[in-house]
NUKEPA-76116 format. One record per residue: residue number from 1; residue in one letter; y, x, z of N, C-alpha, C in turn. Coordinates in nm, 2 decimals, always signed. Layout:
N
+-----+------+--------+--------+--------+--------+--------+--------+--------+--------+--------+
: pos : code :    n_Y :    n_X :    n_Z :   ca_Y :   ca_X :   ca_Z :    c_Y :    c_X :    c_Z :
+-----+------+--------+--------+--------+--------+--------+--------+--------+--------+--------+
: NUM :    A :      Y :      X :      Z :      Y :      X :      Z :      Y :      X :      Z :
...
+-----+------+--------+--------+--------+--------+--------+--------+--------+--------+--------+
END
This chain:
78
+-----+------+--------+--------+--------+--------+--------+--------+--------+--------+--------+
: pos : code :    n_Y :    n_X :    n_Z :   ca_Y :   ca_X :   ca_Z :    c_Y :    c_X :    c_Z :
+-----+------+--------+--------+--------+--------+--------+--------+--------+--------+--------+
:   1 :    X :  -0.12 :  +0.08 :  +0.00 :  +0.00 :  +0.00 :  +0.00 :  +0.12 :  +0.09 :  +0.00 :
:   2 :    X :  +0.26 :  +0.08 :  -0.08 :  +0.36 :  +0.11 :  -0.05 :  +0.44 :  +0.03 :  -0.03 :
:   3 :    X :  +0.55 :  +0.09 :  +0.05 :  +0.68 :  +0.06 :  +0.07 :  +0.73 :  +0.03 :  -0.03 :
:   4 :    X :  +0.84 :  -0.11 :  +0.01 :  +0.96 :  -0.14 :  -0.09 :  +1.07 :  -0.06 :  -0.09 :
:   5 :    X :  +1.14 :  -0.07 :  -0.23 :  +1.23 :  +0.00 :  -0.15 :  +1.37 :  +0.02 :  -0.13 :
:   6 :    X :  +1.42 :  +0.11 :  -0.08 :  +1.47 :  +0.07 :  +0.05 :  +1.45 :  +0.01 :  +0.19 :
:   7 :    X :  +1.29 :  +0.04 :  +0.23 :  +1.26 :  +0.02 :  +0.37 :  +1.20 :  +0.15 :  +0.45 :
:   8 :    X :  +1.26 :  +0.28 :  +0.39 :  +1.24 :  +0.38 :  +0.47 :  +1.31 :  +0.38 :  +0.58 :
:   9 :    X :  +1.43 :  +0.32 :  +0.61 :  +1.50 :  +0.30 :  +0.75 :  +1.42 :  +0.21 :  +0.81 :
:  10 :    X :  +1.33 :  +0.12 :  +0.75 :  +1.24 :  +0.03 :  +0.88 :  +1.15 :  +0.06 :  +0.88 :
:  11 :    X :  +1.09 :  +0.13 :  +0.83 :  +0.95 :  +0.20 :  +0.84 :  +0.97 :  +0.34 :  +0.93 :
:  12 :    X :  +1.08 :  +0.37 :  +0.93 :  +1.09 :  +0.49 :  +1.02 :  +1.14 :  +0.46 :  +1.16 :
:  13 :    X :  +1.21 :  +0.31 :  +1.19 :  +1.21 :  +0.26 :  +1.29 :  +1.15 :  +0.22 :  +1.37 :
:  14 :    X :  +1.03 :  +0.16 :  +1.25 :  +0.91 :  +0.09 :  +1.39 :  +0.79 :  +0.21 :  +1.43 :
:  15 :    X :  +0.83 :  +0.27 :  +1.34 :  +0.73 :  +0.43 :  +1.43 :  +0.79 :  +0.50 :  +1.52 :
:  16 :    X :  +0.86 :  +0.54 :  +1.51 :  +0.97 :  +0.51 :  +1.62 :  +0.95 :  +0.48 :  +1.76 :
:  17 :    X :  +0.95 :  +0.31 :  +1.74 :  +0.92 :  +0.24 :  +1.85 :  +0.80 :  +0.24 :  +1.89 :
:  18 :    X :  +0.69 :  +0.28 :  +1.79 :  +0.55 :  +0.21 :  +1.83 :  +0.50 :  +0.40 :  +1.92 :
:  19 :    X :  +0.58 :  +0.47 :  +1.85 :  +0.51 :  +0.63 :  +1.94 :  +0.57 :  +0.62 :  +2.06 :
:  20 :    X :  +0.75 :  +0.56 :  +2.09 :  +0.81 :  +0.54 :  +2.17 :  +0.69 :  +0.44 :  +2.31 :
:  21 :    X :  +0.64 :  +0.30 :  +2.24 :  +0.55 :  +0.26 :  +2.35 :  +0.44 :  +0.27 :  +2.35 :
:  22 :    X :  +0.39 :  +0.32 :  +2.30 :  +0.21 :  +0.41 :  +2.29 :  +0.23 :  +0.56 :  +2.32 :
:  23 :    X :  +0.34 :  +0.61 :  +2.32 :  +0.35 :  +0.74 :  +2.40 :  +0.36 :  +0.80 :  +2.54 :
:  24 :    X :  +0.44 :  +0.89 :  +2.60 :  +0.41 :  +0.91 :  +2.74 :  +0.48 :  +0.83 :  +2.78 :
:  25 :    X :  +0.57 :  +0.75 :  +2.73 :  +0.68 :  +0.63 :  +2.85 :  +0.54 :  +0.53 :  +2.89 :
:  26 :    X :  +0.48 :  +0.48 :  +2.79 :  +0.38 :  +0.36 :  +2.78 :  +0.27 :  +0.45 :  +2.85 :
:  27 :    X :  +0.19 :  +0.52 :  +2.85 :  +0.16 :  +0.59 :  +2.94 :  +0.17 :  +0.62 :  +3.11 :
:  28 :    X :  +0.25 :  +0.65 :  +3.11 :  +0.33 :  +0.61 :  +3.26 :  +0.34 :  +0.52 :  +3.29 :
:  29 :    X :  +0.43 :  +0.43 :  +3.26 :  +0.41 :  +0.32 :  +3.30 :  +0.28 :  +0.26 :  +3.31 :
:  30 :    X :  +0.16 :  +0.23 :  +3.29 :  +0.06 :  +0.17 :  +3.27 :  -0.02 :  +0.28 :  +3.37 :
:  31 :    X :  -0.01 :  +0.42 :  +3.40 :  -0.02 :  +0.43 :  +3.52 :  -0.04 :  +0.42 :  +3.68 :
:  32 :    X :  +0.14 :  +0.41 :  +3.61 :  +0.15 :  +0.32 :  +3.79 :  +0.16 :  +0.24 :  +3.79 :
:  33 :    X :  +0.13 :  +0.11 :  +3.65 :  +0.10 :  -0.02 :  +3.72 :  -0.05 :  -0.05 :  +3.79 :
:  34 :    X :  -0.12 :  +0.05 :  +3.69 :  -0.29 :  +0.02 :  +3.73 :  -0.27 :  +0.07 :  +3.88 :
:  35 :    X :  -0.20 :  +0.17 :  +3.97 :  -0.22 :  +0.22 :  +4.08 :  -0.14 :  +0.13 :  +4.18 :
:  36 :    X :  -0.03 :  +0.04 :  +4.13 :  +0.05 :  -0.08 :  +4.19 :  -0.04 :  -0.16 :  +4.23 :
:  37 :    X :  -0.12 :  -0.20 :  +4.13 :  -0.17 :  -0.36 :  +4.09 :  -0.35 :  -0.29 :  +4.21 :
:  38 :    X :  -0.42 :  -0.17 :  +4.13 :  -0.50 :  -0.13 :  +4.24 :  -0.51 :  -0.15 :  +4.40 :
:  39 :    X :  -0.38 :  -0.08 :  +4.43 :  -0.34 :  -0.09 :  +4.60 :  -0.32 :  -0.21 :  +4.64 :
:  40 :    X :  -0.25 :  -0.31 :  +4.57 :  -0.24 :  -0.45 :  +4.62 :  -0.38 :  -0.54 :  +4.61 :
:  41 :    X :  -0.46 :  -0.49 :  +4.52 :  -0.58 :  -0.57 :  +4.49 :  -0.67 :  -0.53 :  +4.65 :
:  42 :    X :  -0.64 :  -0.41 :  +4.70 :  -0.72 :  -0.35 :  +4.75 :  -0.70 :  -0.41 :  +4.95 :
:  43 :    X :  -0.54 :  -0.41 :  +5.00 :  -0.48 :  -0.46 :  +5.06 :  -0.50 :  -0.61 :  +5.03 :
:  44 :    X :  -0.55 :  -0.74 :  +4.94 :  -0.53 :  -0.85 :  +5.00 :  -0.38 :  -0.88 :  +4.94 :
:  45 :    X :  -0.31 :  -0.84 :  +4.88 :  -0.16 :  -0.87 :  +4.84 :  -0.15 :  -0.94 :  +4.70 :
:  46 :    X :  -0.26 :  -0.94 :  +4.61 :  -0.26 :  -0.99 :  +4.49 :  -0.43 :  -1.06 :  +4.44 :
:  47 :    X :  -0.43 :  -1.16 :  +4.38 :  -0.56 :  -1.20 :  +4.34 :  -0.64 :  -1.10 :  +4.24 :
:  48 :    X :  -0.76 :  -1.09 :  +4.28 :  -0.85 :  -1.02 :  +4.24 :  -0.82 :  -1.07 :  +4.06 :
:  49 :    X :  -0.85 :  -1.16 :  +4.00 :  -0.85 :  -1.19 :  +3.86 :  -0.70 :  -1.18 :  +3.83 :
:  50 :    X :  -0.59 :  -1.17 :  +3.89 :  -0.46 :  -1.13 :  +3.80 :  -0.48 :  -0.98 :  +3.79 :
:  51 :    X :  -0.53 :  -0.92 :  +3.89 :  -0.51 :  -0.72 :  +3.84 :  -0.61 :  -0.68 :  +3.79 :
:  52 :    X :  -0.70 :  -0.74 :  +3.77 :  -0.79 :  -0.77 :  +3.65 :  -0.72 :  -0.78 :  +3.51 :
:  53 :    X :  -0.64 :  -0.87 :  +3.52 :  -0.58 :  -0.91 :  +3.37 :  -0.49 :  -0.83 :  +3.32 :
:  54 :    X :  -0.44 :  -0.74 :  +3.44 :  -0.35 :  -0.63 :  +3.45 :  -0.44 :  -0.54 :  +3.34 :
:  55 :    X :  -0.51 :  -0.47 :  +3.45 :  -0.59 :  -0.36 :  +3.40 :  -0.68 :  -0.38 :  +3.22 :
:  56 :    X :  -0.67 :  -0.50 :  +3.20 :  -0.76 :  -0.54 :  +3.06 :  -0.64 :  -0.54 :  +2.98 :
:  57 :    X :  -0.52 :  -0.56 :  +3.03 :  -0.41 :  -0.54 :  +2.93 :  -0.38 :  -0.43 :  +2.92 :
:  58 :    X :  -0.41 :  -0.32 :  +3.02 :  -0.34 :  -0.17 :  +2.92 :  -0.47 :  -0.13 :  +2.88 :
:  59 :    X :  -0.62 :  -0.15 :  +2.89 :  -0.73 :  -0.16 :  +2.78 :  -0.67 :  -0.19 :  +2.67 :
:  60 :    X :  -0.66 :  -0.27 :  +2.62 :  -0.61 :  -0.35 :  +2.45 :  -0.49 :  -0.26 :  +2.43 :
:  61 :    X :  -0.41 :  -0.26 :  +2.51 :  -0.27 :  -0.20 :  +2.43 :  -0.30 :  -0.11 :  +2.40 :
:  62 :    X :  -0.35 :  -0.01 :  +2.47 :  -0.40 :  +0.17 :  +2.40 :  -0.54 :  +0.15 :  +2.33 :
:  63 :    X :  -0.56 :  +0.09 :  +2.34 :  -0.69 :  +0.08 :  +2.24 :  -0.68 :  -0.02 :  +2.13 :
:  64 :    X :  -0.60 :  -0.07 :  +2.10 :  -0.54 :  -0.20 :  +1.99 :  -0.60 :  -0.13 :  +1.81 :
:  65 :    X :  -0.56 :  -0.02 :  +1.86 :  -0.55 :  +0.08 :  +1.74 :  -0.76 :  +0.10 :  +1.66 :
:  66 :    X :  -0.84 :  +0.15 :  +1.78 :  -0.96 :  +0.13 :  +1.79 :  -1.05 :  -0.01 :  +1.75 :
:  67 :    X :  -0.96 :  -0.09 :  +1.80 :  -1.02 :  -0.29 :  +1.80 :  -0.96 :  -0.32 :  +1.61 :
:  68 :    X :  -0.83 :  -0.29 :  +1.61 :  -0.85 :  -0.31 :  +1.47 :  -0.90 :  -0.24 :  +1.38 :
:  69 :    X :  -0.96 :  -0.14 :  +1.38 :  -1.04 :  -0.02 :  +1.33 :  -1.17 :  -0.13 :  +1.28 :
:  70 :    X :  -1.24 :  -0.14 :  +1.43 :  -1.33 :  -0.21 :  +1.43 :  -1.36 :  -0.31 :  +1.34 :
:  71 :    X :  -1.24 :  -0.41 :  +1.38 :  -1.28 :  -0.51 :  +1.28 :  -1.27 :  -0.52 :  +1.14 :
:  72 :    X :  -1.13 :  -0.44 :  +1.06 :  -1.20 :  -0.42 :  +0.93 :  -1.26 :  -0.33 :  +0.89 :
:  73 :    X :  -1.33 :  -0.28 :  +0.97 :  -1.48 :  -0.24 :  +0.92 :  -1.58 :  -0.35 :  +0.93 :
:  74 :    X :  -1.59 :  -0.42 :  +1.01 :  -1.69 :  -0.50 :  +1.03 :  -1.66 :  -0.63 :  +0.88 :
:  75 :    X :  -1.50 :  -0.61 :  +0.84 :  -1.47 :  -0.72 :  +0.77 :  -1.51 :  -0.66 :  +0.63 :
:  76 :    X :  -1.49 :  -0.56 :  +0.63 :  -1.51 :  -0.49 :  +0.50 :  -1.66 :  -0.50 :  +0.45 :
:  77 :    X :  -1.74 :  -0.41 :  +0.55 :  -1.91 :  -0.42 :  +0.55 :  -1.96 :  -0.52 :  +0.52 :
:  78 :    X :  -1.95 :  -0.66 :  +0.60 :  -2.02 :  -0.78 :  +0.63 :  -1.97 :  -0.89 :  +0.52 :
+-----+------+--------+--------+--------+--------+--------+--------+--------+--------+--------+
END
C-alpha cells in the first residue's frame, strides 16, 4: 500500500504518537499501574476483577501488534 500524497506529514505524525505511547512513557506508566492496581488488589482496596481488567489491558496494548499479526495470518491461510 502507499501513501497519498501529500500525507507524509500524517504519516509521520501518527508514528510519532504511536512510538510516543508504545514507548518508554507507555511503558512506565503501565508499570506503575500494574504495581498501583497490584498493592490495592493485594490490601483489599480494589475488586479482584477490575485489576484484573487492568492488568489484561496493558496485555493487549503491547501486544496489539502480535494479535493483529495473528489474525491475518489466520485470515490469510484459512
Amino acid at each position: 500500500m502507499t501513501n497519498p500524497q501529500g500525507s507524509g506529514v500524517l504519516v509521520g505524525a501518527v508514528n510519532w504518537l504511536q512510538g510516543t505511547l508504545l514507548g518508554t512513557v507507555a511503558t512506565t506508566v503501565a508499570v506503575i499501574a500494574v504495581a498501583a492496581v497490584g498493592f490495592m488488589m493485594l490490601t483489599g482496596r480494589i475488586n479482584w476483577r477490575h485489576g484484573a481488567t487492568v492488568i489484561v489491558g496493558c496485555f493487549i496494548l503491547f501486544g496489539a501488534a502480535s494479535i493483529v499479526a495473528g489474525i491475518r495470518s489466520a485470515a490469510v491461510g484459512g
